[in-house]
C-alpha positions, 0 to 999 in steps of 0.5 A: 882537227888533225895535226901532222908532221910532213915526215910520218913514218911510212906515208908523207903528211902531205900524201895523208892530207891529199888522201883524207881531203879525197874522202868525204867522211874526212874533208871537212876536218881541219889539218894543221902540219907541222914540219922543219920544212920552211921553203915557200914551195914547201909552203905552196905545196902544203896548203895545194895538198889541202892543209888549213894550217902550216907551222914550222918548227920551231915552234912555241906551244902557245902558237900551237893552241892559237892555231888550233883554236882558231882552226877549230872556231873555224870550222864550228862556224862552217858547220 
């Protein structure tokens, strides 16, 4: 499991996304953005790039671990 901001110093979120869903070692590992950004096209284009989840901040640390726990029970049950 990866989580990521969309602004990452250096590199977009969403161009790490795109580059580590190219690369088969790394396809399969669930991502989870977190960003201030909460426009719809912000939205589509996150999950286009590949994201399994998308979480704007503010966010609860509660709401984190649910996410992160059910993306990885998702992806314990794909493999």
């Amino acid at each position: 499991l990866l989580i990521l901001d969309w602004m990452l110093p250096g590199i977009s979120g969403i161009e790490m996304t795109r580059r580590l869903k190219r690369d088969p070692r790394y396809n399969a590992v669930p991502i989870l953005l977190l960003t201030a950004k909460a426009e719809k096209n912000d939205r589509i284009c996150a999950f286009e790039a590949g994201v399994n989840d998308y979480i704007t901040k503010p966010f609860s640390p509660r709401d984190l671990i649910i996410r992160i726990n059910s993306a990885l029970n998702i992806s314990k049950n794909l493999n």
